[in-house]
TIVO-213135 format. One line per field, with one value per residue (C-alpha): residue number from 1; x, y, z. Coordinates in steps of 0.1 Angstrom, whole numbers, plus 5000, padded with zeros to 4 digits. Each point is the difference from the previous one (the first is absolute). Layout:
// residues N
nr = [NUM | ...]
x = [X | ...]
y = [Y | ...]
z = [Z | ...]
END
This chain:
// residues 439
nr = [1 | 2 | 3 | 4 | 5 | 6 | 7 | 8 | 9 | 10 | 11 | 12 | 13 | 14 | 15 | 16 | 17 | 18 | 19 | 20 | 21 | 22 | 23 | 24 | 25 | 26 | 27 | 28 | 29 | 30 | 31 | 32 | 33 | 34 | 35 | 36 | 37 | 38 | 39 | 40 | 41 | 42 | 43 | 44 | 45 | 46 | 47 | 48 | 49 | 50 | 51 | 52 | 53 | 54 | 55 | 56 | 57 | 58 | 59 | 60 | 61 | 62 | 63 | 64 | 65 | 66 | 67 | 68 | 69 | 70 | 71 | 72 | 73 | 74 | 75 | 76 | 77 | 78 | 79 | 80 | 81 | 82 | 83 | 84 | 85 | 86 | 87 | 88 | 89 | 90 | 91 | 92 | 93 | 94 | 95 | 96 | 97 | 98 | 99 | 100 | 101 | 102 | 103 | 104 | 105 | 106 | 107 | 108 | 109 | 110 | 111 | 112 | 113 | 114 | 115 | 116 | 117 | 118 | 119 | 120 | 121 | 122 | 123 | 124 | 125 | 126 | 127 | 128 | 129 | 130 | 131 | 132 | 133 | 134 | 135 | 136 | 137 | 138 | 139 | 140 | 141 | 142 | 143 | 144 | 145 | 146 | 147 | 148 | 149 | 150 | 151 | 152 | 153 | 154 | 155 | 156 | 157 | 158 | 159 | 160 | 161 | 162 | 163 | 164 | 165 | 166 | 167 | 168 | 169 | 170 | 171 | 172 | 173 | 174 | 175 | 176 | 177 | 178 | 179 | 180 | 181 | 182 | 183 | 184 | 185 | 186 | 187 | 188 | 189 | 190 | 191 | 192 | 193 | 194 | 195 | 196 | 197 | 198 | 199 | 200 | 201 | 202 | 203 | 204 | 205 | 206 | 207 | 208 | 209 | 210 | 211 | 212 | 213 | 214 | 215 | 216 | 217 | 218 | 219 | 220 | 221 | 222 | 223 | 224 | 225 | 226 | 227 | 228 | 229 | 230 | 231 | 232 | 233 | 234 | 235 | 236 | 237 | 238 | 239 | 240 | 241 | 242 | 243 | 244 | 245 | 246 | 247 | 248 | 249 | 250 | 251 | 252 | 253 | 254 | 255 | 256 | 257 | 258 | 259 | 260 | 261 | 262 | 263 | 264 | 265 | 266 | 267 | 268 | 269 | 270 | 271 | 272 | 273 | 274 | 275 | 276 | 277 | 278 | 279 | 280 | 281 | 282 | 283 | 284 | 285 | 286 | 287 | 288 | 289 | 290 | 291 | 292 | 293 | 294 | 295 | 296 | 297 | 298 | 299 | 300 | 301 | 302 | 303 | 304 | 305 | 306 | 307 | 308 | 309 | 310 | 311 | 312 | 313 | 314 | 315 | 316 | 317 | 318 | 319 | 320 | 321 | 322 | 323 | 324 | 325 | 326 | 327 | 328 | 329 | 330 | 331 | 332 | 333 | 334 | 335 | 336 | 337 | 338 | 339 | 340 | 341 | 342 | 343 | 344 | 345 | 346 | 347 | 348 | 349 | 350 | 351 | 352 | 353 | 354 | 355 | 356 | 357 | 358 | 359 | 360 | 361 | 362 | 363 | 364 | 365 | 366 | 367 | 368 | 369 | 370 | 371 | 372 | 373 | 374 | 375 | 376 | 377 | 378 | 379 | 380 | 381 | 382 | 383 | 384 | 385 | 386 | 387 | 388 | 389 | 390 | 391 | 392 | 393 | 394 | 395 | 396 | 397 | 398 | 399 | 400 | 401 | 402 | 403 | 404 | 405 | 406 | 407 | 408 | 409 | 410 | 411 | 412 | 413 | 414 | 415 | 416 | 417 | 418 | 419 | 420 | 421 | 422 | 423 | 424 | 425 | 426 | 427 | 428 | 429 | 430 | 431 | 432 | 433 | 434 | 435 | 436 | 437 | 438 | 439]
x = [5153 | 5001 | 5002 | 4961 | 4992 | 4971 | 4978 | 4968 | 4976 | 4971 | 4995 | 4972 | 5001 | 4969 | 5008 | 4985 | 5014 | 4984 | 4984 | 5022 | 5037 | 4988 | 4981 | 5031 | 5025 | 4982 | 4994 | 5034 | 5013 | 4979 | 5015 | 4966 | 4994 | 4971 | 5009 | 4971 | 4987 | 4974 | 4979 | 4968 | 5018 | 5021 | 5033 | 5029 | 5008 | 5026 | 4980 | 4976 | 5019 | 5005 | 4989 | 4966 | 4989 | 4961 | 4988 | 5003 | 4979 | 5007 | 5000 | 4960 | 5020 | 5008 | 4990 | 4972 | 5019 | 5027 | 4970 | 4994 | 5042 | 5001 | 4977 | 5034 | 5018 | 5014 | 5002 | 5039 | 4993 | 4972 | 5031 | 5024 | 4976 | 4991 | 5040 | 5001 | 4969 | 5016 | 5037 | 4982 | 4981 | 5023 | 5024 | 4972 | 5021 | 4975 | 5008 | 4982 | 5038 | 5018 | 4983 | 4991 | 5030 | 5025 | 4980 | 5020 | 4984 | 5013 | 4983 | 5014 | 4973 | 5009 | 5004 | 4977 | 4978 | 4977 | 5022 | 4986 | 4965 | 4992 | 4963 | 4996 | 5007 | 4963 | 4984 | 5035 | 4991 | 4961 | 5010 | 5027 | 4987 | 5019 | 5029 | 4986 | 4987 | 4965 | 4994 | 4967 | 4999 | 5030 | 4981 | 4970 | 5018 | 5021 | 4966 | 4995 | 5033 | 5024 | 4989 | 5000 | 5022 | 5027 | 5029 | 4999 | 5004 | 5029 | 5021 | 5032 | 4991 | 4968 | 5004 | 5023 | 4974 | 4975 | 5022 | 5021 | 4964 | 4991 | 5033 | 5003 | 5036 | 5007 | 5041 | 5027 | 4980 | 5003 | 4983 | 5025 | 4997 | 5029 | 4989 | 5017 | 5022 | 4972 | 4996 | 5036 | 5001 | 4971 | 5016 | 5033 | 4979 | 4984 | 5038 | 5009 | 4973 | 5000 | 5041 | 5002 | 4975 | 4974 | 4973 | 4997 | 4978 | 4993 | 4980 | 5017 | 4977 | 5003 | 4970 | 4992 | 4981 | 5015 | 4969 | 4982 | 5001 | 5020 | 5022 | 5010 | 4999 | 5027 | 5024 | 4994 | 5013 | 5030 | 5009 | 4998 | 4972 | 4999 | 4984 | 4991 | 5003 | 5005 | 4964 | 5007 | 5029 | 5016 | 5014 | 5030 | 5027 | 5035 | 4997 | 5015 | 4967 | 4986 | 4984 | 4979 | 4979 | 4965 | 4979 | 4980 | 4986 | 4998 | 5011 | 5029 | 5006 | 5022 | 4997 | 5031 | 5013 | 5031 | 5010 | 4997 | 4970 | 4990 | 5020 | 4980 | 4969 | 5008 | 4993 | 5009 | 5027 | 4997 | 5034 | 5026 | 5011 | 5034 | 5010 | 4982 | 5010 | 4987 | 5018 | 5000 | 5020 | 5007 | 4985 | 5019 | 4987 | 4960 | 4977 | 4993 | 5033 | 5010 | 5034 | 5027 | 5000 | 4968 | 4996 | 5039 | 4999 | 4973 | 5004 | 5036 | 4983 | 4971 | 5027 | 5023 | 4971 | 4997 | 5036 | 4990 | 5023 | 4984 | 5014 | 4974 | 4967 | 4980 | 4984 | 4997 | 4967 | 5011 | 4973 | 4998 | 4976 | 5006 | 5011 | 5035 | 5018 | 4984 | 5009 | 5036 | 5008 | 4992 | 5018 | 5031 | 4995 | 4996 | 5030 | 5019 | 4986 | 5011 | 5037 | 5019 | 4974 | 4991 | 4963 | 4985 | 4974 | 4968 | 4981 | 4962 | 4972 | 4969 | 4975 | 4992 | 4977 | 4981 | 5006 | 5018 | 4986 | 5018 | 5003 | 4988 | 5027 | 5029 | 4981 | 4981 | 5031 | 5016 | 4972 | 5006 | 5035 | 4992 | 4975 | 5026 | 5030 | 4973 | 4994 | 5032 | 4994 | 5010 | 4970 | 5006 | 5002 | 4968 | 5005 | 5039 | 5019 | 5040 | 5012 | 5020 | 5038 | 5017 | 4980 | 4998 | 5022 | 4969 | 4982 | 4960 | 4980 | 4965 | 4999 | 5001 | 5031 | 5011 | 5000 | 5031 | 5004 | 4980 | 5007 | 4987 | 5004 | 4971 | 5010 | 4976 | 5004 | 4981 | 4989 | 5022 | 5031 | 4991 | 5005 | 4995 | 5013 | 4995 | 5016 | 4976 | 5008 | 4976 | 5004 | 5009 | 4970 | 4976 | 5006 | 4981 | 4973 | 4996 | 4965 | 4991 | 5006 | 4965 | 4969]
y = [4885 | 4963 | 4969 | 4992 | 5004 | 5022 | 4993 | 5014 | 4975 | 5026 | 5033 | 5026 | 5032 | 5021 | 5030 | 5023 | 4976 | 4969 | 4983 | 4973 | 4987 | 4986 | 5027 | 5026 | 4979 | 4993 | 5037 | 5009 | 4975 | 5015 | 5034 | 5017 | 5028 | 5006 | 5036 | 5018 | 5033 | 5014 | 5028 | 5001 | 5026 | 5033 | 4991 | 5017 | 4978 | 4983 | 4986 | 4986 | 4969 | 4972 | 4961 | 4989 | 4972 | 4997 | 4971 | 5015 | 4974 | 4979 | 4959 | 4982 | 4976 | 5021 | 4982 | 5016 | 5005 | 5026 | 5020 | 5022 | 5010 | 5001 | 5031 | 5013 | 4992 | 5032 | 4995 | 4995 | 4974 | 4977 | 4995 | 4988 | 4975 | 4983 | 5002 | 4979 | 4977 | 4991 | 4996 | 4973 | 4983 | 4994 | 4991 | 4970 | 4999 | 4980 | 5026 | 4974 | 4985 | 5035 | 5018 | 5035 | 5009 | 4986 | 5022 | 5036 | 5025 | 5033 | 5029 | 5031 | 5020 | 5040 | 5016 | 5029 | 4980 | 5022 | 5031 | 5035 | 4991 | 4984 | 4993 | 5035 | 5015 | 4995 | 5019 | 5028 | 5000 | 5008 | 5034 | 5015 | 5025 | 5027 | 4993 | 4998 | 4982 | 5002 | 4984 | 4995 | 4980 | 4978 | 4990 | 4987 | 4989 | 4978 | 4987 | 4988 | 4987 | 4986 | 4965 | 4996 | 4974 | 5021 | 4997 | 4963 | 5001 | 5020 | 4984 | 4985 | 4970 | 4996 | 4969 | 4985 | 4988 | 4987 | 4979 | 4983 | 4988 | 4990 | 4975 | 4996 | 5012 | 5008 | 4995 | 5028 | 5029 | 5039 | 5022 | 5030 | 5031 | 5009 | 5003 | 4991 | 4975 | 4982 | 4973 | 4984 | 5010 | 4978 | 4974 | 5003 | 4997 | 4969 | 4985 | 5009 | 4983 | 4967 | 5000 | 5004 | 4975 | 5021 | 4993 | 4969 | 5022 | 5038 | 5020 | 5036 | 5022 | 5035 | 5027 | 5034 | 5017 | 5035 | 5010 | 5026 | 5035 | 5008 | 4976 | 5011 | 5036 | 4991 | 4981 | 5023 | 5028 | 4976 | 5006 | 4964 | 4992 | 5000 | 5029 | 4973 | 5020 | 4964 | 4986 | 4967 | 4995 | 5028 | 4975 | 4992 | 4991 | 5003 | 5020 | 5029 | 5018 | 4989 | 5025 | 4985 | 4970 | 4988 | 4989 | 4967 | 4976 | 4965 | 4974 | 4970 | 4973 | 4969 | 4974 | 4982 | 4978 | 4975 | 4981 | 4969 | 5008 | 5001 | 4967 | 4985 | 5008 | 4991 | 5038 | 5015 | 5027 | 5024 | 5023 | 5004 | 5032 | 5001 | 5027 | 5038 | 5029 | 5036 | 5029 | 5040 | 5022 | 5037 | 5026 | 5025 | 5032 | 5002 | 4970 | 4989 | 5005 | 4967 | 4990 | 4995 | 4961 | 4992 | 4962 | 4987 | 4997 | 4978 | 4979 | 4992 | 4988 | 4977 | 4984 | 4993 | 4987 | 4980 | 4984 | 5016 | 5017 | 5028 | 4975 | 4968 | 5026 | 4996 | 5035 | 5028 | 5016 | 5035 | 5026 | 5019 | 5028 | 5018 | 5035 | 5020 | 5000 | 4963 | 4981 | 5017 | 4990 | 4967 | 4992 | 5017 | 4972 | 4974 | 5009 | 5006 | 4959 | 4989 | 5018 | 4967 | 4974 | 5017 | 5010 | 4973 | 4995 | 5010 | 5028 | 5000 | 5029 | 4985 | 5033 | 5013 | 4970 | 5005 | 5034 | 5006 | 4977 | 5017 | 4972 | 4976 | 5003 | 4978 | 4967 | 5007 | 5000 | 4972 | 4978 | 5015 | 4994 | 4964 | 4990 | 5017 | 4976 | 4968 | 5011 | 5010 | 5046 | 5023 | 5025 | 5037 | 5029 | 5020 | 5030 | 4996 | 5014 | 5016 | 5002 | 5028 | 5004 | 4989 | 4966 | 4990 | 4971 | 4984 | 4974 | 5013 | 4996 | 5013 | 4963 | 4965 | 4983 | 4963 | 4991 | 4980 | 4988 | 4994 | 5029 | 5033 | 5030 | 5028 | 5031 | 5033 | 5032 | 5024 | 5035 | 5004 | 4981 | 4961 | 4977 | 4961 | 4973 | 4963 | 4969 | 4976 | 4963 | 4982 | 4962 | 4982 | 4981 | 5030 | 5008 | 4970 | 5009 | 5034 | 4998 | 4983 | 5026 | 5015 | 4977]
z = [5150 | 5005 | 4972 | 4995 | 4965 | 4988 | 4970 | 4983 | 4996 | 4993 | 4978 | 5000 | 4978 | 4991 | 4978 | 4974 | 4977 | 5012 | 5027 | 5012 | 4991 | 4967 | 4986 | 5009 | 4987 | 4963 | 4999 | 5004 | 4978 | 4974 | 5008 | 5013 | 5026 | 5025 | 4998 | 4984 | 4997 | 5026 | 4988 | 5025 | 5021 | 5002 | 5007 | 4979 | 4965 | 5022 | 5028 | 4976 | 4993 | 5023 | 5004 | 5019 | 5008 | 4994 | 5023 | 5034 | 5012 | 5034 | 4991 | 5011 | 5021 | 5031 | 5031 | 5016 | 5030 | 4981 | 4979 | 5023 | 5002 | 4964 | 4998 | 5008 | 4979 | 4975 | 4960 | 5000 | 5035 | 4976 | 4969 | 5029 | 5013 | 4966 | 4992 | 5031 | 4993 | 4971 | 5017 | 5021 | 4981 | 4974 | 5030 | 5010 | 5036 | 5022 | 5030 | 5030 | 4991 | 5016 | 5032 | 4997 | 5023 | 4974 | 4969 | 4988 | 4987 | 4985 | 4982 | 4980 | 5000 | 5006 | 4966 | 4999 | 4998 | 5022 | 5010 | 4998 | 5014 | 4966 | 5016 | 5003 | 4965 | 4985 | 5032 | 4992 | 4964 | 5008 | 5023 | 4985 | 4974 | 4985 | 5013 | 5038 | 5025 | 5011 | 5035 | 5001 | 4964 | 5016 | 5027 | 4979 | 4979 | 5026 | 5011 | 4966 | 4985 | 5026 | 5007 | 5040 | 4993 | 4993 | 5025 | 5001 | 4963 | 4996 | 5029 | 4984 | 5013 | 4988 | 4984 | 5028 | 5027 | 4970 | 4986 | 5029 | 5010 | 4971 | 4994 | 5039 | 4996 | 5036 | 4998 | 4995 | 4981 | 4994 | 4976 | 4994 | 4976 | 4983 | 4966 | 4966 | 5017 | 5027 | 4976 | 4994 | 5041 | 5008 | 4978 | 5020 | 5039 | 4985 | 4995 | 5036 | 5013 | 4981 | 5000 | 5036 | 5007 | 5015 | 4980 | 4972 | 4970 | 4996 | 4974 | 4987 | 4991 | 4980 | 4989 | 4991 | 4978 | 4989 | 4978 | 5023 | 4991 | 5038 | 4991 | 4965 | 5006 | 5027 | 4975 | 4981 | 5020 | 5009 | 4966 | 4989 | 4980 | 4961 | 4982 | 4977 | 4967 | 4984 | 5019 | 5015 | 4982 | 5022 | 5028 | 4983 | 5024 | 4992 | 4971 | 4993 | 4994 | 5030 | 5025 | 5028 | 5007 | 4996 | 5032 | 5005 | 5020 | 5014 | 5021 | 5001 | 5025 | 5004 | 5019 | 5017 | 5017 | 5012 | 4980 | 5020 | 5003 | 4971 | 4985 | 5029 | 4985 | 4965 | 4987 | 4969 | 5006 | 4976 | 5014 | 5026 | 5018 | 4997 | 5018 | 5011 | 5010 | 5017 | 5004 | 5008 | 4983 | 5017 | 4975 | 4984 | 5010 | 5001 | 5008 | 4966 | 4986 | 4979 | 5013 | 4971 | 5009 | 5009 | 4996 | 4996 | 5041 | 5003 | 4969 | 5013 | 5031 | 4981 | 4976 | 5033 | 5022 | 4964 | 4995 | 4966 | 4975 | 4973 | 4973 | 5010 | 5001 | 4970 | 5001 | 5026 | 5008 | 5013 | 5011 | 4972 | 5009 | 4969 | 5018 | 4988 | 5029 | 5017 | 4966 | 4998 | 5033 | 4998 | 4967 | 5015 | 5028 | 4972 | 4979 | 5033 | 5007 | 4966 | 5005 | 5002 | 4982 | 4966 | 4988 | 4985 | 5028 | 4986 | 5018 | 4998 | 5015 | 5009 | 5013 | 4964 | 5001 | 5027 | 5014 | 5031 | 5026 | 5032 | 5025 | 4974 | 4974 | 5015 | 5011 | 4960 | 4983 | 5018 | 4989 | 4963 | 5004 | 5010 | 4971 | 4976 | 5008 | 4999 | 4964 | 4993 | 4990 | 5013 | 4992 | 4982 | 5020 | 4987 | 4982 | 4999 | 4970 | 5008 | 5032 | 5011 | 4986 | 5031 | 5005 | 4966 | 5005 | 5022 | 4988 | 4997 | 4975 | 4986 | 4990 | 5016 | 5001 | 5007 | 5037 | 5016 | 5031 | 5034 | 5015 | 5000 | 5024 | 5006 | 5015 | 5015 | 5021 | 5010 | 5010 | 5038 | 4982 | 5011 | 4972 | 5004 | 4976 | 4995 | 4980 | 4990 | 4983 | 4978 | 5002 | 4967 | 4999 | 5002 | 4961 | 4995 | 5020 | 4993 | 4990 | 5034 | 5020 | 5005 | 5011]
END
């Protein structure tokens, strides 16, 4: 990569916890969840808990020219967006100073998002009875409950086309599906582009929204969701009694650019991406085996890209999907980290919050991570209480603890063994500011 500097200048988060950066961030400084209980339905006791967002609604302001595309647009596709908005208009970047050409844009956006003909299941539901299909109830009932809209809908890139019109990003873009990791990923393409001077500002983008029956039933079956005998204090990563996550949904975007740029302008810069970094790791055996090391690789690589050492990070962010084997592997890859340094850096999971965003988690939690340095806490990990015998020695807590240094380091991976990794830095003057960070 070359020398150009890249720095956030806008944020955009909409979870089940809140619905922008400020809202999320006073919520979990409070300790709260937006997992609840959802008991209008049949699901098994463990499906029954997950975090939804109730306004689903599109903003009034779309120009008339883009109403008609955004009939298109899917559930997970409208959080993205208003993650976005807000990215941007926070941001306050007058693009008529940048063309188009010179405008990235990158979106994470396959995370099952749609997968298993989601669109279909009410029509399924309707004509299957006893145990067996009947045709002829399918067929009305397809008539009746599959929107005609469906395929443009549950294209992976369904927010892609909508939304580099509506910021008339035309520069280096990409919309890619690689699930758990897409966000930090997206994050990393919007470095490239800016670092090697192909484009001046870009806009990452994450989404998903893992609450349709399809969806869970397939986690499920994957073995990884929570049987949430605890109700929504069941997500409890890192903790020796953990078994499984808790799905959500929502959207996260930041907004960057150089940091010429952005001096030139007289912007507030709320962070700096250090360093990123992607990598795949060879599975051990079956497709969704976790390999033994699962994030040591690619944090290596985002603390070199960096010129960062473990000892200057204030806090790491690691995945922490709350699973047996997932959370074991990645505290192996954190003590393994720690070997030479010690294991006083604080370790913090965010998801127990929110749920399980998919594509959304990485760009969410790096804005977390970012308005937890500029106040100085490093927030609790939910539901945490004794960590397994072998990683005792690391530094989490079911508590908030003190916050030092500018530097913090999240980490994910992901079903197919990709993992992704960045180092951001807060600016010293952001503390002060802290409360100025949302409009």
């Amino acid at each position: 990569m070359a020398d150009r500097d890249v720095v956030i200048t806008g944020m955009g988060l909409l979870s089940p916890l809140g619905a922008d950066c400020r809202e999320n961030w006073e919520n979990i400084r409070a300790g709260r969840t937006g997992i609840s209980i959802h008991t209008a339905d049949d699901r098994p006791a463990g499906m029954r808990h997950f975090g939804k967002i109730a306004n689903t609604a599109l903003p009034a302001d779309i120009p008339p020219k883009l109403s008609g595309q955004a009939r298109f647009l899917c559930r997970a596709s409208v959080f993205g967006f208003k993650a976005a908005q807000e990215a941007a208009a926070m941001a306050a970047f007058p693009l008529e100073l940048i063309p188009p050409s010179r405008r990235a844009l990158f979106i994470a956006s396959g995370d099952f998002t749609k997968v298993g003909y989601e669109f279909m299941h009410a029509a399924v539901k309707d004509a299957v009875k006893g145990g067996s299909m009947d045709h002829v109830r399918l067929n009305a009932a397809t008539l009746n409950k599959v929107s005609p809209l469906f395929l443009l809908e549950s294209l992976h890139n369904n927010l892609f086309s909508f939304l580099s019109a509506y910021l008339e990003f035309m520069g280096p873009n990409t919309s890619f599906a690689s699930l758990s990791p897409g966000g930090g990923q997206a994050i990393e393409l919007a470095c490239r582009a800016i670092r090697q001077n192909r484009a001046d500002i870009a806009v990452a983008v994450g989404y998903g929204s893992w609450i349709n029956e399809v969806t869970l039933y397939e986690l499920d079956t994957l073995g990884l969701l929570s049987r949430c005998r605890q109700g929504s204090s069941s997500f409890r990563p890192f903790d020796r009694h953990r078994d499984g996550f808790i799905t959500g949904e929502g959207g996260a975007a930041l907004f960057l650019e150089s940091a010429e740029t952005a001096r030139a302008r007289g912007a507030r810069i709320l962070a700096k991406i250090r360093g990123a970094g992607g990598f795949h790791t060879l599975s051990e055996g079956r497709h969704f085996t976790v390999p033994r090391m699962v994030s040591k690789r690619v944090m290596e690589l985002a603390l070199a890209d960096a010129g960062c050492t473990v000892g200057e990070l204030a806090f790491i962010l690691p995945h922490g999907s709350g699973t047996r084997k997932g959370d074991s592997a990645e505290l192996m890859s954190l003590a393994a980290l720690f070997s030479s340094s010690g294991f006083d850096v604080p370790i913090c999971g965010l998801k127990p919050y929110t749920g399980h965003l998919g594509s959304a988690s990485d760009i969410a939690e790096v804005i977390i991570g970012i308005r937890a340095i500029a106040d100085g806490v490093v927030p609790a990990t939910l539901n945490f209480s004794e960590s397994d015998r072998e990683f005792a020695e690391l530094k989490i807590s079911g508590s908030r603890q003190h916050c030092q240094g500018r530097h913090f380091l999240s980490v994910s991976y992901g079903i197919g063994s990709q993992s992704s990794s960045v180092v951001v830095e807060i600016p010293s003057e952001s503390a002060v500011h802290a409360e100025e960070y949302v409009h």
